[in-house]
TIGUVO-346394 format. One record per residue: residue in one letter; x, y, z negated of N, C-alpha, C, CB in turn. Coordinates in steps of 0.001 Angstrom, whole numbers, plus 500000, padded with zeros to 6 digits. Glycine has a CB too. Layout:
<rs>
AXYZXYZXYZXYZ;...
</rs>
This chain:
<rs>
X866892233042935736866148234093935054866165233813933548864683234182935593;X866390234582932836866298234472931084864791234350930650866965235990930234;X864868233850929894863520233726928816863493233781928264862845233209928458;X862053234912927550862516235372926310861044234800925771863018237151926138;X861060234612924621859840234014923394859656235240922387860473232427922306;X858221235709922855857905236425921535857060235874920673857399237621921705;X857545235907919206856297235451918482856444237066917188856533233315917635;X855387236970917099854322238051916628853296237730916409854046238985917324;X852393238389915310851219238234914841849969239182915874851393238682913253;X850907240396916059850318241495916438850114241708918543851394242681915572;X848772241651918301848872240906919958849260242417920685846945239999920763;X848448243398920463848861244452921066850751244664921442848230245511920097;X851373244122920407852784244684920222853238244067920978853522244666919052;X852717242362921143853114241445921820853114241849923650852203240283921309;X851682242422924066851191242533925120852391243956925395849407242641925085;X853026244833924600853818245879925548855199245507925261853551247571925228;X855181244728924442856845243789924056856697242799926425856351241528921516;X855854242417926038855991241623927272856135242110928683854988240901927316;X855232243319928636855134243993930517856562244871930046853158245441931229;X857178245345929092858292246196929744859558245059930023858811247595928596;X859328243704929088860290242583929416860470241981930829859932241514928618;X859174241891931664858658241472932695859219242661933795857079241260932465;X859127243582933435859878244633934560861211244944934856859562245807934358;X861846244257933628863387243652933540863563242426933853863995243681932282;X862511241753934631862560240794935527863306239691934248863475241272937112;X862545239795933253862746238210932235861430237896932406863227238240930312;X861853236492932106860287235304931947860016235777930925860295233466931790;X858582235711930194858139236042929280857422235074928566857622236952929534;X856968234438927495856274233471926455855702234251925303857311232381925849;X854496233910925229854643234751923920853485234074922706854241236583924343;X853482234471921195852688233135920550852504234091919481853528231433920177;X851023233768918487851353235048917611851576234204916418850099236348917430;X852085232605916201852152232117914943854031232067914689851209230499914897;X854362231271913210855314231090913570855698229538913757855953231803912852;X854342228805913364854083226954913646854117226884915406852031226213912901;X853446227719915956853250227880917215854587228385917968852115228765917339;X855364229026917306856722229285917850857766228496918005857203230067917292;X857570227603916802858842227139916942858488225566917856859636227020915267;X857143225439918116857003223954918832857057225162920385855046222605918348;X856877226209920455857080226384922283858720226394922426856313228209923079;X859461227004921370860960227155921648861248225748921499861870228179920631;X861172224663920779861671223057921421861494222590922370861339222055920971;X860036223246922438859765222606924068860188223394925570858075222454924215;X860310224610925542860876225568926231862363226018926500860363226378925796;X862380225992925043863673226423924944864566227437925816864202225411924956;X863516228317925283863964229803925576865476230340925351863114230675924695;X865489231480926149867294232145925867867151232903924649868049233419927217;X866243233974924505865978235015923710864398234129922987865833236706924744;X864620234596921147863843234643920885863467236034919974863792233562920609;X862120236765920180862021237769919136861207237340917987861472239001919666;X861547237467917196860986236602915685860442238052914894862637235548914507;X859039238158914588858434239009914047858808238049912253856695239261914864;X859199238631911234859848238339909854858569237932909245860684239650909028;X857359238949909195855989238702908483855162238502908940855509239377907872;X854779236983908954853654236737909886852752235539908544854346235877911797;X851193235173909211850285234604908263850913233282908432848644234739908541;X850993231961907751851416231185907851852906230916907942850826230954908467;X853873230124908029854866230285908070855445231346908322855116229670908516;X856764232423907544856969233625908021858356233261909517857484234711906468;X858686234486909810859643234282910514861265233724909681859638235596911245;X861114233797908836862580233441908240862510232051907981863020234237906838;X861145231859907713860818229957907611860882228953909376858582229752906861;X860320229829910167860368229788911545862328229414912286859619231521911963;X862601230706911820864177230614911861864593229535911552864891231439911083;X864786229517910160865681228081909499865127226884910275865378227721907616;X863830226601910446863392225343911505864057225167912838861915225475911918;X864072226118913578864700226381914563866272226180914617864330227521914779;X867145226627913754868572226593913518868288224920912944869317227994912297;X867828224187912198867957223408912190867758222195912693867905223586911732;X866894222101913718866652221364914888867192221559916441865423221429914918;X867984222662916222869203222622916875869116223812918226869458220964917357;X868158224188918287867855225511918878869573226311919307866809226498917516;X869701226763920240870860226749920271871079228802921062871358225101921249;X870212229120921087869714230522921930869865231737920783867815230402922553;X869841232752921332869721234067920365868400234343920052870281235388920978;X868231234471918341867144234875917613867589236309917141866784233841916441;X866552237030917859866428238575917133865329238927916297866348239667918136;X865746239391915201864781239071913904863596240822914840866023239365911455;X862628240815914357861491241819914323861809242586913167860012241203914235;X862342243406912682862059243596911078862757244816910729862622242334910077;X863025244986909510863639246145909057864920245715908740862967246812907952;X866221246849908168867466245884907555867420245394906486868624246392907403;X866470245676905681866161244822904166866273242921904297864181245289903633;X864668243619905510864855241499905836865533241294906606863682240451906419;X866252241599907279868103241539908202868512240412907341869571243263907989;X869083240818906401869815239963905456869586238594905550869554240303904171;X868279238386904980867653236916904617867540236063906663865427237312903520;X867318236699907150867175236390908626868350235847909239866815237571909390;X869365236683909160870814236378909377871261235232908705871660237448908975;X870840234644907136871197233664906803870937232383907017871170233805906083;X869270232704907971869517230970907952869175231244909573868206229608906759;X869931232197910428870315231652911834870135232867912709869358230341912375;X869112233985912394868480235026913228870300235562914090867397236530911935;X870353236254914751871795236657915314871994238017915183872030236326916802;X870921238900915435870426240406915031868817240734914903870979241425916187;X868483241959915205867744242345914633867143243503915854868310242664913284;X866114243338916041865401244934916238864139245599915190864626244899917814;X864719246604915149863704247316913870862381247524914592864297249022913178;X861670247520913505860035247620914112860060248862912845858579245808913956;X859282250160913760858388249906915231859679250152915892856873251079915772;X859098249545917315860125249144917968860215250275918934860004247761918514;X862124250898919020861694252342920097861477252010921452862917253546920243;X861681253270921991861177252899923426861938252530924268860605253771924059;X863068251887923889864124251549925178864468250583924263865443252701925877;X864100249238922927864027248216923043864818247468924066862999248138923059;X864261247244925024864822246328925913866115246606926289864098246205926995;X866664247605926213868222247915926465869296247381925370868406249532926522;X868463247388924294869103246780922788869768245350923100867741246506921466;X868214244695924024868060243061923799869076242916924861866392242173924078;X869414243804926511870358243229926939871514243174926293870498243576927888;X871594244069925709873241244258925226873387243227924305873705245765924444;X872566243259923510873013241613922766872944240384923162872391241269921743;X871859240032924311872493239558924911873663239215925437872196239690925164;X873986240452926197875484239954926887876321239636925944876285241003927753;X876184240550924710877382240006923695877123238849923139877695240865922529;X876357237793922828875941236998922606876435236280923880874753237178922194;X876291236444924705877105235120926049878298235179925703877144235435927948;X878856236226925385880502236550925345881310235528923964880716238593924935;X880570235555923127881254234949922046880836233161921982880765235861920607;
</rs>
């Protein structure tokens, strides 16, 4: 079964990010920091991570680079718009889903997924 890690600030987003993930029969994790994210993905080490970009405390792009550099080895999909795409992609994110997030989301994440196994 895949596992996916959400971190988000925003619990609501978190809580319908998770039951439509869960009905696509993925494990689900979810954390609203990004200090708190990146110690469940070492220790977990999830397949999928969704990385919300602006969060209180460490942002997601600081989250990222920790992660890529301690060797995290899974797909990071940035939360964000294509502005912060850019900066995300550079220090490891793989893509991106735009927030707000539409309603078939989860069809996005398989497909990158699979392309992400493929390469």
């Amino acid at each position: 079964m895949t596992t996916i890690l959400i971190i988000d600030d925003d619990a609501e987003l978190r809580e319908i990010v998770r039951l439509k993930l869960e009905v696509d029969n993925y494990q689900v994790l979810d954390t609203e920091s990004g200090e708190s994210g990146v110690e469940i993905a070492l220790e977990h080490k999830p397949d999928i991570i969704l990385m919300d970009i602006l969060m209180p405390g460490i942002s997601g792009h600081e989250a990222i680079e920790s992660l890529t550099k301690q060797g995290y080895g899974g797909m990071i999909l940035a939360l964000t718009n294509d502005k912060d795409f850019a900066k995300a992609k550079e220090v490891g994110a793989y893509d991106f889903l735009a927030k707000p997030l539409t309603p078939f989301f989860e069809k996005r994440v398989a497909s990158l997924w699979a392309k992400f196994n493929e390469e």
